[in-house]
LUMDONU-74603 format. One record per residue (C-alpha): x, y, z; residue in three letters; residue number from 1. Coordinates in steps of 0.1 Angstrom, whole numbers. Example, Ala and Ser with C-alpha at 12.3 -4.5 7.8 and 13.67 -1.06 7.14 Angstrom:
residues 2
R	123	-45	78	ALA	1
R	137	-11	71	SER	2
END
This chain:
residues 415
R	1369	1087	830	UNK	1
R	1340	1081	854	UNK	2
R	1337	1055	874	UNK	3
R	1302	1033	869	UNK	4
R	1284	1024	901	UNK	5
R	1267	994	892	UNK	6
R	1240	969	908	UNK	7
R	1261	941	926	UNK	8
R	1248	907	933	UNK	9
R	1246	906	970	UNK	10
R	1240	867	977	UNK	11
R	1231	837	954	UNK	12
R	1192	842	942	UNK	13
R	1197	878	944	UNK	14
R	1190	887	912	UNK	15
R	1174	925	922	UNK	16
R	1176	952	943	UNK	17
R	1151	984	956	UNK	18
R	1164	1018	959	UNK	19
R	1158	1027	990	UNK	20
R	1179	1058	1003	UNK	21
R	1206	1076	984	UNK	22
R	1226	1087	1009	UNK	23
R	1248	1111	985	UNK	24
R	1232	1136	961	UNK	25
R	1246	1150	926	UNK	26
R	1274	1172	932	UNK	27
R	1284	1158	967	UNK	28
R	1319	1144	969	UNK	29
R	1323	1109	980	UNK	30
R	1354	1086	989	UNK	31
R	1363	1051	982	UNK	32
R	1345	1024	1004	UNK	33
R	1320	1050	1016	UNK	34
R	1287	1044	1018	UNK	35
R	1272	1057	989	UNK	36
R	1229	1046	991	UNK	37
R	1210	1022	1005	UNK	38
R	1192	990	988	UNK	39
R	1165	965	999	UNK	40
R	1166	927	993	UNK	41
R	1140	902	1005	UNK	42
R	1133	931	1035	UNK	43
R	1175	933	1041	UNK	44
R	1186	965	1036	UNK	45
R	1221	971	1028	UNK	46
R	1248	997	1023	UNK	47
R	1265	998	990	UNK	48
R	1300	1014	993	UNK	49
R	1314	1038	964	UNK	50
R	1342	1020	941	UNK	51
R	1360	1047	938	UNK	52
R	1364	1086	952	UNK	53
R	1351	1116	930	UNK	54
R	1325	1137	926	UNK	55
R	1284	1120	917	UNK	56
R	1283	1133	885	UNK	57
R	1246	1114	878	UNK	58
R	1224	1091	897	UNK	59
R	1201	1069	871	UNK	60
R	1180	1050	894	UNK	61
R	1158	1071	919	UNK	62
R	1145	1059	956	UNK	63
R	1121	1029	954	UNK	64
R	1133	1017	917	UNK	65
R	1138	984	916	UNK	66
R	1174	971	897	UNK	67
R	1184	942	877	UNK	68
R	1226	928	886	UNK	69
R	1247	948	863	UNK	70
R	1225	980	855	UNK	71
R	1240	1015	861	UNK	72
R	1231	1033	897	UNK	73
R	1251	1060	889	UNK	74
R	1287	1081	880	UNK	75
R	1313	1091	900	UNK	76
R	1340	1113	886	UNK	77
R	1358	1147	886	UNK	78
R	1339	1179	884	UNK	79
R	1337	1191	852	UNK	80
R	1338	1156	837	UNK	81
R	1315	1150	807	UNK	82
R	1294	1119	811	UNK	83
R	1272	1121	778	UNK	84
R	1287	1088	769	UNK	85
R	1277	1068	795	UNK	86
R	1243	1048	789	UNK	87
R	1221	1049	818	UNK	88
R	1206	1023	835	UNK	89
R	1184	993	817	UNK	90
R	1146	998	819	UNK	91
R	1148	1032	837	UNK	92
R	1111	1048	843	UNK	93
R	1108	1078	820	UNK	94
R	1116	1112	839	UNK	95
R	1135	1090	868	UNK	96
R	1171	1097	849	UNK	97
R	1195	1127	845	UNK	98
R	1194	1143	812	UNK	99
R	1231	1138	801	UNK	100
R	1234	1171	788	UNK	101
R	1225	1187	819	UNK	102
R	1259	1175	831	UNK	103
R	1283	1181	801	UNK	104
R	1307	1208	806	UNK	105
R	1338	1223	791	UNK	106
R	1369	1209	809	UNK	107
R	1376	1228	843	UNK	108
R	1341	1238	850	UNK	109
R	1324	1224	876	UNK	110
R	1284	1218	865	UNK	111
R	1256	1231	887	UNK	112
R	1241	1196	909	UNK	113
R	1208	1189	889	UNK	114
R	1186	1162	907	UNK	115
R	1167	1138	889	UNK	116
R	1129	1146	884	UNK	117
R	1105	1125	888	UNK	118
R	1076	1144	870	UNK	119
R	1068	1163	904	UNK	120
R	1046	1195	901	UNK	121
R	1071	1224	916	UNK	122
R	1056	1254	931	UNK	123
R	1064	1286	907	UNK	124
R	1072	1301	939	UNK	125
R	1099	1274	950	UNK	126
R	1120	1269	921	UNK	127
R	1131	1235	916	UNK	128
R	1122	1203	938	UNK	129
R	1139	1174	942	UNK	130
R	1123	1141	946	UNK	131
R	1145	1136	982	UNK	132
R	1128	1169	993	UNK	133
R	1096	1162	977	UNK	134
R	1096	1129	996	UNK	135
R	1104	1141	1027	UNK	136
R	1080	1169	1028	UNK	137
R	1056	1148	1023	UNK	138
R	1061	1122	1050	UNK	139
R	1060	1145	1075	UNK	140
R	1027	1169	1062	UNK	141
R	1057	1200	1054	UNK	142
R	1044	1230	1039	UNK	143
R	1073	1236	1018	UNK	144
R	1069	1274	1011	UNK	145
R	1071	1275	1051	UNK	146
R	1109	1262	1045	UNK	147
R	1141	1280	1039	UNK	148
R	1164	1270	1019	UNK	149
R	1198	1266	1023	UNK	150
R	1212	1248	993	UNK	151
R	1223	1262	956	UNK	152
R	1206	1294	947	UNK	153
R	1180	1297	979	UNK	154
R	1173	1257	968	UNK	155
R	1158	1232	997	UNK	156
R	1177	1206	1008	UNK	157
R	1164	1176	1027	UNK	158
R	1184	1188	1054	UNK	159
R	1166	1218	1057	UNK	160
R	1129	1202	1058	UNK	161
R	1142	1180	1084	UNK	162
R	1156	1207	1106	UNK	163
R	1123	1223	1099	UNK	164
R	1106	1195	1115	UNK	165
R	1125	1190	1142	UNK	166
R	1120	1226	1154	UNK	167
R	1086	1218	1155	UNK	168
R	1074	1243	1132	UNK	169
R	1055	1217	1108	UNK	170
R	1028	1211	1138	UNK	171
R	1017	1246	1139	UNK	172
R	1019	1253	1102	UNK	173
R	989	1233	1098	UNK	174
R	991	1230	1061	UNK	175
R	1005	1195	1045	UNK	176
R	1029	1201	1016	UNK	177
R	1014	1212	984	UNK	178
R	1034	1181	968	UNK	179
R	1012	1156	984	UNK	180
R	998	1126	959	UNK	181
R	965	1135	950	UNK	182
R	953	1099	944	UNK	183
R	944	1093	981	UNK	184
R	925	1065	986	UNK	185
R	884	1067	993	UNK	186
R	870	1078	1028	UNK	187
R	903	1104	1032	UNK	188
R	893	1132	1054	UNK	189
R	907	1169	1051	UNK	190
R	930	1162	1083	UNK	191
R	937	1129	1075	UNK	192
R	978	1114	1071	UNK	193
R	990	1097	1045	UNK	194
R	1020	1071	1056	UNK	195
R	1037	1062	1026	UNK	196
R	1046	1022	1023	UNK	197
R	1084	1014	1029	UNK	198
R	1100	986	1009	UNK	199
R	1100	970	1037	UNK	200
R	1059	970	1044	UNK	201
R	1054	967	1007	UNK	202
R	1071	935	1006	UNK	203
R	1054	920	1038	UNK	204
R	1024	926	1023	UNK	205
R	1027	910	990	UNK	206
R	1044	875	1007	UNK	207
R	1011	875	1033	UNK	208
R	990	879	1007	UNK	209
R	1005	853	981	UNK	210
R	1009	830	1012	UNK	211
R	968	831	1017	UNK	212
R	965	826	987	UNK	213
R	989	793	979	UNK	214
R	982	778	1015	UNK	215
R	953	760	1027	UNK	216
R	958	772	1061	UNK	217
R	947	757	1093	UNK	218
R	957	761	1131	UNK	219
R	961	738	1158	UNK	220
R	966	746	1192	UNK	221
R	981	735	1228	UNK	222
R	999	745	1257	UNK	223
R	1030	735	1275	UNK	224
R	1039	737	1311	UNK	225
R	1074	754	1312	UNK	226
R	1087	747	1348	UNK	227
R	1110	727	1337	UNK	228
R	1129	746	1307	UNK	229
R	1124	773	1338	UNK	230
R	1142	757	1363	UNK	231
R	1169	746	1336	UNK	232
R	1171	783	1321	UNK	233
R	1176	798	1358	UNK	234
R	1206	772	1367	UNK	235
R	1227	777	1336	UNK	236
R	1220	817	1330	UNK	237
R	1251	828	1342	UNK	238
R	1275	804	1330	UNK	239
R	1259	811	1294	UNK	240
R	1260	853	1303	UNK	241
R	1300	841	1312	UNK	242
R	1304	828	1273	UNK	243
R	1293	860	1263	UNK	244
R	1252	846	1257	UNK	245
R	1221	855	1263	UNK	246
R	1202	823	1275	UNK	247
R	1164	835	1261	UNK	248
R	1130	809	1263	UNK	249
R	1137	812	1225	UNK	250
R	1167	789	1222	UNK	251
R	1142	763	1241	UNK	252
R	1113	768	1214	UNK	253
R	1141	759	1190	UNK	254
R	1153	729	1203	UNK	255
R	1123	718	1208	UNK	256
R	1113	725	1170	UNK	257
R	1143	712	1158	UNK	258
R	1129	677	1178	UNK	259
R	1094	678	1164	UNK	260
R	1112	680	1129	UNK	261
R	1135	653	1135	UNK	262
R	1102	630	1147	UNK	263
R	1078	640	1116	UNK	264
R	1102	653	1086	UNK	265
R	1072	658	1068	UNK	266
R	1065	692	1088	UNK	267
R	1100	701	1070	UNK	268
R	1087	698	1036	UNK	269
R	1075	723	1008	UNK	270
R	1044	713	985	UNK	271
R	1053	709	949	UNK	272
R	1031	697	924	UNK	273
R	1052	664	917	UNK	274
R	1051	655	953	UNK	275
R	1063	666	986	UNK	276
R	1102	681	989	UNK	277
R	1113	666	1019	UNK	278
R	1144	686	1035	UNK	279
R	1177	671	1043	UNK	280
R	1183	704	1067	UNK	281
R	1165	720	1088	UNK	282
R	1169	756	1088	UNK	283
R	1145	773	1113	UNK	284
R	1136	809	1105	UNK	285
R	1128	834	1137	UNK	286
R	1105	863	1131	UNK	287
R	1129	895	1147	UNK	288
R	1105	927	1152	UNK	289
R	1118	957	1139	UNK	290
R	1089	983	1152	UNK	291
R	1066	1000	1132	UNK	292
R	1090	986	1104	UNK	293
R	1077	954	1102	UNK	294
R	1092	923	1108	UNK	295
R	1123	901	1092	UNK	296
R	1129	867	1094	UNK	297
R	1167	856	1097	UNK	298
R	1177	820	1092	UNK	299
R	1191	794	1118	UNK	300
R	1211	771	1087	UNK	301
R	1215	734	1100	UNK	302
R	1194	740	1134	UNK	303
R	1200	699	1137	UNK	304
R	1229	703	1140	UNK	305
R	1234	727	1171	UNK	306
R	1241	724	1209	UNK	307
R	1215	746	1229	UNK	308
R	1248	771	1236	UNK	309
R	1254	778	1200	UNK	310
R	1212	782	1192	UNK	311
R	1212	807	1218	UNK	312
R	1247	821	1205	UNK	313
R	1231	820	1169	UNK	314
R	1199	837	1179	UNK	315
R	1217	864	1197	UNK	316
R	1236	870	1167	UNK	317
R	1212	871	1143	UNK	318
R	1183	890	1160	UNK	319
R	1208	920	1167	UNK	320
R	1219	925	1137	UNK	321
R	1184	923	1120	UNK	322
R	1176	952	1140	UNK	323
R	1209	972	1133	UNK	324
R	1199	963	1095	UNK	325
R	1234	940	1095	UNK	326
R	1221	908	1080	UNK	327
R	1229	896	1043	UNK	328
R	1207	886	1020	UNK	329
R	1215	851	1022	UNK	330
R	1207	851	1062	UNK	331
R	1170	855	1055	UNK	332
R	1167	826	1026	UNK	333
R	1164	790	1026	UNK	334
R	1141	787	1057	UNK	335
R	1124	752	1065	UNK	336
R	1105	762	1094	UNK	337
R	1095	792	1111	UNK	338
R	1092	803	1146	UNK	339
R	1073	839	1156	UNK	340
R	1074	846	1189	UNK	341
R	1042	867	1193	UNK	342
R	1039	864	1230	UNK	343
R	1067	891	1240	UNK	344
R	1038	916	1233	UNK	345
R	1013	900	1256	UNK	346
R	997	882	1228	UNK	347
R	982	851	1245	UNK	348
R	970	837	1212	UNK	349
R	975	844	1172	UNK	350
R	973	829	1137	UNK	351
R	1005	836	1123	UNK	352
R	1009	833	1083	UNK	353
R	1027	809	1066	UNK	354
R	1059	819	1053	UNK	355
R	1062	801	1014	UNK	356
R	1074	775	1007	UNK	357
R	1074	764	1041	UNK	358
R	1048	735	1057	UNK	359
R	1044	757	1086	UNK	360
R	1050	781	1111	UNK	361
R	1043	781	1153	UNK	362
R	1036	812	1173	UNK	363
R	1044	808	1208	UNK	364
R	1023	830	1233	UNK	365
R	1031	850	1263	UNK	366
R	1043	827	1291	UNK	367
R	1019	835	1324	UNK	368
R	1013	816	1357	UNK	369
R	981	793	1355	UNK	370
R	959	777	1377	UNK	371
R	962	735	1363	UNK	372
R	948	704	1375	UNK	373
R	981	678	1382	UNK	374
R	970	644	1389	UNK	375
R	937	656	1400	UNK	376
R	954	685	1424	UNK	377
R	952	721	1418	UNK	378
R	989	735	1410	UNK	379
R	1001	768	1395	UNK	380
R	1027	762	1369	UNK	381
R	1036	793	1342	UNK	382
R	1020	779	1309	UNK	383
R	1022	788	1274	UNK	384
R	1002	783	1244	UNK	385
R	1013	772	1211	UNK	386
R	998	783	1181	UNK	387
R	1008	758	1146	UNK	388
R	995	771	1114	UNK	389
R	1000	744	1087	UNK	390
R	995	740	1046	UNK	391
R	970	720	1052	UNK	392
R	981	699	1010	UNK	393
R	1009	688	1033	UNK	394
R	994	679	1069	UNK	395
R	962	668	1082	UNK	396
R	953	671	1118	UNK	397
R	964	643	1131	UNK	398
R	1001	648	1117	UNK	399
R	999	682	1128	UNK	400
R	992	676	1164	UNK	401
R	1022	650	1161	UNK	402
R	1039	672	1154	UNK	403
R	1032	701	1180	UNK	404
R	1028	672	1209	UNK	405
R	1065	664	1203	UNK	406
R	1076	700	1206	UNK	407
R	1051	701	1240	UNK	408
R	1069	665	1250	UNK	409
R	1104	682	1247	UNK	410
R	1095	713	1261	UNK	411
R	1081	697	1294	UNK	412
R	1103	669	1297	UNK	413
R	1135	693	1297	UNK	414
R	1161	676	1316	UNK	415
END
C-alpha cells in the first residue's frame, strides 16, 4: 500500500507551507528519513524527510504551490503499485497533479515516470517537458533544443540543462528557451533577463509592502561614540573566542536594545485597535543577509534575560544557521524588536522598514573614525549612526528619542 507524504505542521502558527524544490522526481527511489523536497515557511526553508522507503509513485503539489497541514505532497510505494485510490491533494491548481491513471499498472510492472504538467507549451521537436526542466531552462535563458537528453527515451533531465550551463554553452547559444513566459512586463527589451521571484523575495516583498501600508512611519536619528564598547570588545575577545564565541559589535547593539526596552516598554509594544499590547518579553529580532536571497530575521527569545556571553553565543548560533537554511520556523516568530545591521555594507545611513506588528526597528550604520568636538577639543573617536524607524500610532518624537538616547547612553557608558 503506498505510503502518503503529507504536509506536516512545522512550528505552532504554521498553518502552510510553499513548494519550493522537489528534490526527488517520479520514478526515483528514495529511502526512509531522506530528504525528499524542500518547503518555505515565513522565508525558512526546510527539508522534509520521506516516511518511508519506496519508489515516488506521484507528486500532487508542484514547485511554488502553497499547502494547507494535512494535504497530500505525494506517494511513495513499490513499482508497479497502483495508486488510483489515493485522493490527491486539497485545492490542487488544475493541470498541477498526476493523472492517476497514468500510474496504474498490472502487478510486476514497473510504470514509465510521468511528471506533472503544468500546462507548459512543449516543442513538437522535444517530446515531453517537465516543469523542473522547463523551470530551469528558463532561469538561465537555455535554448532547450540546444540540450541533450539523457533521461527516459532521449527525455531532458534537469541534470542535463544544468550541465549544459555549466559548460558554458548557454552564453554562446544566444537564444533564451522557447519556454520563456510571454507576459513580460512593459519596457522588456529583446536582450533583456527575466529573474524569476523566489519564495523567499516574494515574501519580503509582500511584508514591506503591507508594513508601509499599516505603519505611519517616521525616523529618528543619532550617533554614538563607540570607544568604549571598543576598548571593552578588544579586552575580552579572546576569552570569549576560548568559550567557543564570536564577540561581534552586534551583541553590544543588543544589550544596549534590550536597555532602551527595559527604560521605555512602550517601544516593546504592538498597536491594536483596543489599545497598545505591551510585551512581557522582549524578544529582539536580527536581520541575517543571505545575498542576493534576501534577508531573514531570526529571533533572540527573552533578550532580558541574557548575559552579554550568551547574546553573543545566541547570535552566533542563529545567524549561521540562517544562512545554512538550519532555522525552524518558530526561530523567526514572535519578535518584539528588530535590529538590522546595515552598516556591514558601508551604509552610513538607511530607513529600514518596520517589521509588523512591531513598534520599531533600528539600523545601525558603518562604524568609521570621526573628527568630534569633546569638551570644546578636537578628538577622533570611531562613531556610528543610529537610524530608529517607529509606528509613529505608538510613539511620538519625544518617546522615540528616549528611547534611542538610552541605547546611545549604554552604548557609550560601557563599563
Amino acid at each position: 500500500m503506498a505510503t502518503k507524504v503529507l504536509v506536516p505542521r512545522l512550528g505552532e502558527g504554521v498553518d502552510e507551507v510553499t513548494v519550493t524544490k522537489w528534490l526527488k522526481q517520479v520514478g526515483d527511489s528514495i529511502k526512509e528519513l531522506e530528504p525528499l523536497l524542500e518547503v518555505n515557511t515565513d522565508k525558512v526553508d526546510t527539508e522534509i524527510p520521506a516516511p518511508a522507503s519506496g519508489v515516488i509513485l506521484r507528486i500532487d503539489m508542484q514547485e511554488g504551490q502553497v499547502g494547507k497541514v494535512g494535504e497530500l505532497l505525494a506517494l511513495i510505494g513499490v513499482a508497479g503499485e497502483t495508486v488510483d485510490s489515493v485522493q490527491p491533494a486539497v485545492g490542487s491548481v488544475e493541470g498541477s497533479k498526476i493523472e492517476s491513471d497514468s500510474l496504474s499498472s498490472s502487478k510486476g510492472q514497473k510504470p514509465e515516470p510521468q511528471p506533472a504538467t503544468l500546462n507548459l507549451r512543449p516543442s513538437t521537436d522535444l517530446g515531453f517537458i517537465s516543469p523542473v526542466v522547463a523551470k530551469v531552462a528558463a532561469e538561465h535563458g537555455v535554448n532547450l533544443s540546444q540540450v541533450k537528453g539523457t533521461g527516459l527515451n532521449g527525455r531532458i533531465t534537469k541534470n542535463d540543462v544544468l550541465n549544459y550551463v555549466e559548460s558554458g554553452k548557454s552564453k554562446a547559444g544566444g537564444q533564451p528557451s522557447n519556454l520563456q513566459p510571454s507576459n513580460l512586463t512593459p519596457n522588456t527589451g529583446t536582450h533583456d533577463t527575466l529573474i524569476k521571484h523566489t519564495t523567499m523575495r516574494k515574501s519580503i516583498a509582500h511584508h514591506m509592502v503591507e508594513s508601509k501600508q499599516i505603519s505611519p512611519h517616521v525616523l529618528t536619528v543619532m550617533e554614538a561614540d563607540m570607544s568604549k564598547v571598543a576598548k571593552h570588545r578588544a579586552a575580552n575577545k579572546s576569552a570569549f573566542e576560548r568559550d567557543g564565541v564570536n564577540l561581534t559589535f552586534t551583541a553590544y547593539f543588543m544589550m544596549a536594545i534590550v536597555a532602551g526596552l527595559k527604560a521605555y516598554p512602550q517601544t516593546n509594544s504592538s498597536w491594536s485597535d483596543e489599545g497598545l499590547l505591551i510585551h512581557k518579553n522582549i524578544n529582539l529580532g536580527m536581520a541575517v543577509s543571505l545575498g542576493e536571497e534576501g534577508l531573514i530575521v531570526p529571533v533572540i527569545k527573552g533578550a532580558d534575560n541574557l548575559s552579554l556571553l550568551a547574546m553573543a553565543r545566541t547570535i552566533n548560533d542563529l545567524a549561521a544557521r540562517a544562512r545554512t537554511k538550519k532555522l525552524q520556523p518558530d526561530e523567526v516568530k514572535g519578535g518584539t524588536f528588530t535590529l538590522t545591521n546595515h552598516g556591514v555594507s558601508g551604509s552610513l545611513f538607511a530607513f529600514p522598514v518596520i517589521n509588523q506588528p512591531q513598534a520599531g526597528i533600528l539600523g545601525v550604520g558603518a562604524m568609521q573614525k570621526r573628527v568630534i568636538v569633546i569638551d570644546d577639543a578636537i578628538a577622533i573617536r570611531p562613531m556610528v549612526y543610529m537610524s530608529f524607524v517607529f509606528d509613529h500610532r505608538i510613539l511620538d518624537g519625544a518617546s522615540a528619542d528616549w528611547f534611542l538616547a538610552k541605547v546611545k547612553e549604554t552604548l557609550e557608558n560601557w563599563a
